[in-house]
C-alpha positions as CSV (number, residue, x, y, z in Angstrom):
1,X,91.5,109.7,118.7
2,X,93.2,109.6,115.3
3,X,93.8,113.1,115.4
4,X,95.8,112.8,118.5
5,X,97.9,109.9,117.3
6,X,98.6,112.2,113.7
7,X,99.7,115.5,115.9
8,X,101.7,113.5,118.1
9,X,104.0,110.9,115.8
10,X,103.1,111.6,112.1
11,X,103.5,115.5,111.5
12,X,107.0,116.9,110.8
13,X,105.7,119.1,113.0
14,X,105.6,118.0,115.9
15,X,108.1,119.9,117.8
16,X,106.5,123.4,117.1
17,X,103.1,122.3,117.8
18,X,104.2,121.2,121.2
19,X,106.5,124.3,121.7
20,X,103.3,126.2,120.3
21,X,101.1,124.6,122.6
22,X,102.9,125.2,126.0
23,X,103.5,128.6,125.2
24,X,99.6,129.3,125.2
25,X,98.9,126.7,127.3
26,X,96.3,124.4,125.1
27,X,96.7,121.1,123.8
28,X,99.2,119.7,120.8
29,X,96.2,118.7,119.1
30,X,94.7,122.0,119.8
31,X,97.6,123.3,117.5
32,X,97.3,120.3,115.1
33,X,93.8,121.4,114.5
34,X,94.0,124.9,114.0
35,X,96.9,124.5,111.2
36,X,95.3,121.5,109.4
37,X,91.8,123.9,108.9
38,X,89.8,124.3,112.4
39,X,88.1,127.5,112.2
40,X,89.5,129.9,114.9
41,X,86.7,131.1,117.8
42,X,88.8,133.0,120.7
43,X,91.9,135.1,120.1
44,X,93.9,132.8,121.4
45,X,93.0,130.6,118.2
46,X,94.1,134.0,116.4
47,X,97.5,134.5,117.7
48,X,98.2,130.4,117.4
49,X,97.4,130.8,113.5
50,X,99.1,134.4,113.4
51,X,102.5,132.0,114.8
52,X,102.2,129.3,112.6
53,X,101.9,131.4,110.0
54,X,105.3,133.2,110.8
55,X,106.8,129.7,110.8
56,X,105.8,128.7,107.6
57,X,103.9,125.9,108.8
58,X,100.6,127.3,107.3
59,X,100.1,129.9,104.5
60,X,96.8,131.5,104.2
61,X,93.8,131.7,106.6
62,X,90.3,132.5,105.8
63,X,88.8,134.6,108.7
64,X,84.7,133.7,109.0
């Protein structure tokens, strides 16, 4: 729950993640997740963090 309320009125990111997020068609907090540490598990996750990455919002990414 409190990761919802962060993704949705406390990141300065909060545009992207939403623009992010209809593009691929997942949640905001799907997005919120996945930049703040969530270990990727489908391509999809891939190309999110690949996207983030080439806005800035995240730097490096550890692939398991």
């Amino acid at each position: 729950m409190l990761s919802i309320i962060r993704a949705n009125l406390f990141s300065r990111h909060t545009k992207l993640y939403r623009e992010i997020a209809k593009e691929h068609g997942t949640t905001v907090r799907h997005v919120y997740r996945l930049a703040h540490g969530k270990r990727s598990k489908s391509k999809q996750d891939y190309v999110i963090i690949k996207r983030l990455k080439e806005e800035g919002v995240i730097h490096t990414h550890v692939i398991w």
